[in-house]
C-alpha positions as CSV (number, residue, x, y, z in Angstrom):
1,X,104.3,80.1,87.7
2,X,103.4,77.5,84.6
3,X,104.2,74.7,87.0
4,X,102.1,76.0,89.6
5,X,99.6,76.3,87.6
6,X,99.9,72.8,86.0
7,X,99.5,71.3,89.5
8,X,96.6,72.7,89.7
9,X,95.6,71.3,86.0
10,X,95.9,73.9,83.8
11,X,97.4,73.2,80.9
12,X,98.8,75.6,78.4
13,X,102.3,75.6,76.1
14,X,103.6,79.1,77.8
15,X,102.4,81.2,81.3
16,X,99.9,83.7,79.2
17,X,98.5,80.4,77.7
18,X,98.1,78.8,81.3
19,X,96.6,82.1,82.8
20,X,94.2,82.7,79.8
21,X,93.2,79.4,80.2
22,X,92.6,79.1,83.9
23,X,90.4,82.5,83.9
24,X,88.2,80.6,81.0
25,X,88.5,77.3,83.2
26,X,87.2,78.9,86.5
27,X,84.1,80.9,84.7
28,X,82.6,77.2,84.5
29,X,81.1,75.0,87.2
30,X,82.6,72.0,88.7
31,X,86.3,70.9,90.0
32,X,87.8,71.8,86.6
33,X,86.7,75.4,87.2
34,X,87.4,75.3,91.1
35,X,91.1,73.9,90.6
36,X,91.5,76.9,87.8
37,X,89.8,79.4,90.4
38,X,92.2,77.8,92.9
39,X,95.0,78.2,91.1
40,X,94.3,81.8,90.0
41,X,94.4,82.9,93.7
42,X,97.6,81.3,94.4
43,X,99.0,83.0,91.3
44,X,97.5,86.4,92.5
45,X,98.8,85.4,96.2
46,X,102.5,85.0,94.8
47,X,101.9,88.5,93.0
48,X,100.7,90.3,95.9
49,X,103.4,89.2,98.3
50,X,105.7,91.0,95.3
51,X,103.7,94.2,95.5
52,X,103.1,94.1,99.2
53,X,107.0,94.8,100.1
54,X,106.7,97.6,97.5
55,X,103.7,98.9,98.7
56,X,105.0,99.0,102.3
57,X,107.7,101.3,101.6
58,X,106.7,103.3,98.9
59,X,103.1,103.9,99.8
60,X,101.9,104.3,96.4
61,X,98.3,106.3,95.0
62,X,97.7,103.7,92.4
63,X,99.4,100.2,90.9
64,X,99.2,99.6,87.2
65,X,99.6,95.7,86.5
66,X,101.1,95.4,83.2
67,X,103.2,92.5,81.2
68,X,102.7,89.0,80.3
69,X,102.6,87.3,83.4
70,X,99.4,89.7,84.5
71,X,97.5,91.2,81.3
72,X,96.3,87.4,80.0
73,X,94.8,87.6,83.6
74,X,92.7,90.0,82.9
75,X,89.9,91.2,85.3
76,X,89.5,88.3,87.0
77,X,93.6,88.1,88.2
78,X,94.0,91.5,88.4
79,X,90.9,91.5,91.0
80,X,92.5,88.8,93.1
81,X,95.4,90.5,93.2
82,X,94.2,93.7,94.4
83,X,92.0,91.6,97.4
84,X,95.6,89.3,98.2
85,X,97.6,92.7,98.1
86,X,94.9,94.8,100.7
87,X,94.9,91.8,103.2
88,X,98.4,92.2,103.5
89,X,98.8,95.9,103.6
90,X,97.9,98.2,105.8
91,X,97.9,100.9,102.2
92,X,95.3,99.5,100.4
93,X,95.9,101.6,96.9
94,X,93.5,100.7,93.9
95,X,95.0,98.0,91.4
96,X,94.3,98.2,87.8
97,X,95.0,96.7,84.5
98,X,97.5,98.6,81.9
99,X,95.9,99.6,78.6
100,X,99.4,99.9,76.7
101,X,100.3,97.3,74.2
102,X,103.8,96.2,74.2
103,X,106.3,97.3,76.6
104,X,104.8,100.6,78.8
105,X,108.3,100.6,80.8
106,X,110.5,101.0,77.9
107,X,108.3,102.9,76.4
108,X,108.1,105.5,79.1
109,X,112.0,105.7,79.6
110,X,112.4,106.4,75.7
111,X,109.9,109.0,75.9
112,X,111.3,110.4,79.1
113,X,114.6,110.3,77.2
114,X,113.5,111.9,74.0
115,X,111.9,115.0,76.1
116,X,115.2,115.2,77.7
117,X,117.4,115.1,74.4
118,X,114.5,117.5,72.6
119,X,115.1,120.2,75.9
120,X,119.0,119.4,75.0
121,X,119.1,120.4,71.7
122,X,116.5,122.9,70.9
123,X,116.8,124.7,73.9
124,X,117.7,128.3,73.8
125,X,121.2,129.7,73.7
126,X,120.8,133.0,74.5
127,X,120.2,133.7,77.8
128,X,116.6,135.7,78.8
C-alpha cells in the first residue's frame, strides 16, 4: 500500500506515515490535495474489496477497523471505506474506528483466555 500511495505522491518513510500524510495532504486545495484524496480512496477501495467477501458471508451488525494500516487513517479513511464497502454489498453494516491502543485482537484472545483459565481453576469442586 506505501507504493500505491507513492504513485499517487505521497511520501512518507513507513504506511502510517504515508496515510497520515495523505489525510493532511487532501484537507488542502489543489492537485497536491486531490492526488492525496485520490489516493485515499484507492487505499479505502483495496480495503473494502477485503471486508466485502467477509461481509458477504458473515453478514455482520457492525465492523471495527483497527491496526496500523487503518487507525493513521482516521475519520477521513475509515469514511471511505465504509462508502467503498456499502457499494459493493448488498449488507451495508456501520464501519467505525477502534479506540483500543495496541493490539485489540490479542488483547481480546488473552482475556478470553484468562476468563477461561480463572473458570478452570477457581471453579467449584463440589457439586450443587
Amino acid at each position: 500500500m506505501l507504493k500505491l500511495l507513492r504513485s499517487y505522491g505521497v511520501r512518507g518513510s513507513d504506511f502510517r506515515q504515508a496515510v497520515a500524510g495523505a489525510v493532511r495532504a487532501a484537507a488542502g486545495t489543489g492537485k497536491k490535495a486531490d492526488d492525496a484524496r485520490a489516493g485515499l480512496r484507492d487505499v479505502a477501495a483495496r480495503l473494502a474489496v477485503g471486508l466485502a467477501a467477509i461481509t458477504s458471508v458473515v453478514d455482520p451488525g457492525l465492523i471495527v477497523l483497527t491496526g496500523g494500516v487503518v487507525l493513521p487513517g482516521g475519520e477521513t479513511l475509515r469514511e471511505l471505506v465504509e462508502h467503498e464497502l456499502h457499494a459493493l454489498t448488498i449488507p451495508q453494516p456501520p464501519v467505525r474506528l477502534s479506540s483500543v491502543e495496541g493490539n485489540p485482537v490479542l488483547a481480546g484472545a488473552l482475556d478470553l483466555g484468562l476468563a477461561a483459565v480463572r473458570d478452570e481453576v477457581f471453579r467449584s469442586t463440589v457439586p450443587s
